[in-house]
C-alpha positions in Angstrom: 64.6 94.0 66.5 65.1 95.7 69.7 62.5 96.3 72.6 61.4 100.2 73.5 61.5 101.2 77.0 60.2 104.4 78.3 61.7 104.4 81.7 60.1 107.1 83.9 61.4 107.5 87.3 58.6 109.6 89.7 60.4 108.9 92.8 64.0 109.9 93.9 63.7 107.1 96.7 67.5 105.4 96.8 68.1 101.8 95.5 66.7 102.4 92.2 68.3 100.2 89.3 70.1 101.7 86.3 68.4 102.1 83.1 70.6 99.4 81.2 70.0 97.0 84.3 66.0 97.4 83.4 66.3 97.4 79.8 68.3 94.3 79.7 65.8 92.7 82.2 62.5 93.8 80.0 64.3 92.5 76.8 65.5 89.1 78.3 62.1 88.8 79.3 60.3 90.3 75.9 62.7 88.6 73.7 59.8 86.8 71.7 57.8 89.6 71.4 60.3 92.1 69.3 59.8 95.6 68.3 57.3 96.1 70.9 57.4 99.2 73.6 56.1 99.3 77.2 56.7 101.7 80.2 58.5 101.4 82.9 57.7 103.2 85.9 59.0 103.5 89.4 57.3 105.5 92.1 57.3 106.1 95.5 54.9 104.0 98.4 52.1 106.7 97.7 51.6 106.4 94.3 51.9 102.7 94.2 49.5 102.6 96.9 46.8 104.8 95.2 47.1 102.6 91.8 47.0 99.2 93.8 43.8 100.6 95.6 42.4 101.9 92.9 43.4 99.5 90.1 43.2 95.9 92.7 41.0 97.1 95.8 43.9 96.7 97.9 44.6 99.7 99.6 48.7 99.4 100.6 51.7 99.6 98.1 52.4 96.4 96.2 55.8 95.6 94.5 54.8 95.7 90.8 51.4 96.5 88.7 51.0 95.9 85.5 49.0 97.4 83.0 48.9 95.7 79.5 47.8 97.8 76.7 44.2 97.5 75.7 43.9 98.4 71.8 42.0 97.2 69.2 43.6 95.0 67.5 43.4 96.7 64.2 45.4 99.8 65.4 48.6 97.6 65.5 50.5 99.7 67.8 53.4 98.0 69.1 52.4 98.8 72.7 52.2 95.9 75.6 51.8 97.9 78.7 53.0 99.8 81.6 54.8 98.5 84.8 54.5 100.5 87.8 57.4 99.2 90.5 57.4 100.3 93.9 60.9 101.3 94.9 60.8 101.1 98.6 58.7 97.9 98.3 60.8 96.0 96.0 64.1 97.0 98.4 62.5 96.2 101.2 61.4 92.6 100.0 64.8 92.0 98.9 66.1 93.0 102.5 63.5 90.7 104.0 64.1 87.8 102.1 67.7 87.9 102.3 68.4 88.3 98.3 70.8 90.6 96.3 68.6 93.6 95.7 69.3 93.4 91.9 68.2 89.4 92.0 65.0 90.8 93.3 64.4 93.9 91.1 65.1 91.8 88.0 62.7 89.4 88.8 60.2 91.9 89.6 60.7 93.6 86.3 60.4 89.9 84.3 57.5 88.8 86.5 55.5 92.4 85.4 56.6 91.8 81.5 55.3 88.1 81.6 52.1 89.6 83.0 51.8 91.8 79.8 52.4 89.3 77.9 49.3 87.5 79.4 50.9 84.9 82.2 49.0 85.0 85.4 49.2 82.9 88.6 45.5 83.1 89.7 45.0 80.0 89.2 47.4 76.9 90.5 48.7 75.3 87.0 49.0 78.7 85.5 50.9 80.2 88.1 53.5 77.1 88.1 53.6 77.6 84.7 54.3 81.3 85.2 57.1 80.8 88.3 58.6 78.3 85.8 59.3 80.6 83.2 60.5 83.1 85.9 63.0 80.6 87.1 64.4 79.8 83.5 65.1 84.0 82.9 66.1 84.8 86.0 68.8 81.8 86.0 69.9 83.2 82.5 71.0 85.8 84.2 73.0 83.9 86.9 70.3 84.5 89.2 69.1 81.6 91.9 65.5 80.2 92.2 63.3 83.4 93.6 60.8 81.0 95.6 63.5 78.7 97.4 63.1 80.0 101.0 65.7 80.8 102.1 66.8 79.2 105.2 68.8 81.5 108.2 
């Protein structure tokens, strides 16, 4: 039982993870849904930018998108989705907020798999829901509590 990444990288901005570091991230967060594949793609501000405008109405580049697969459900293709990550954006968050750029990409890449796997935080209960999932994860991997502020 193993999870599939296709890791694509469309950017040679610096600060990009290894591929181990992201597979081990997607699978920690995948774990219940074995023998599934997704895509993993970073890209530069432009491209993140077009998708987030095109995709969300919101014309800037955004951390993370995710795209969960649409199929019918008789085709039963192990497919969830595609995550588009921002490179620059998810280093510069990290720098802002004062966390270890890996803390910050791994939850990026756990908060985009929990969106293909249908958690959203539109709504108050469901995001708390969501951010408590997040929390469990990311402290799995020795990893402190993403939405503590963090106080200078």
């Amino acid at each position: 039982m193993t999870i599939e990444v296709d890791i694509q990288r469309a950017t040679d901005a610096p600060g990009q993870p290894d591929d181990d570091s992201l597979l081990r991230w997607a699978a920690l967060a995948l774990r219940d849904k074995p023998d599934h594949e997704l895509t993993i793609r970073l890209v530069d501000a432009e491209e993140s930018q077009a998708l987030n405008s095109e995709y969300r109405h919101r014309d800037y580049p955004t951390n993370v998108l995710s795209f969960p697969a649409d199929l019918p459900p008789e085709l039963e293709i192990p497919l969830l989705g595609d995550l588009v990550i921002c490179v620059p954006v998810v280093n510069r968050e990290a720098a802002e907020q004062g966390k270890p750029a890996e803390a910050h990409w791994a939850h990026m890449v756990i908060h985009g798999c929990l969106h293909l796997l249908g958690h959203d935080h539109i709504e108050d209960d469901e995001a708390e829901a969501m951010e408590a999932l997040e929390r469990q994860l990311l402290a799995e991997l020795g990893i402190a509590d993403p939405y503590l502020e963090i106080e200078e």
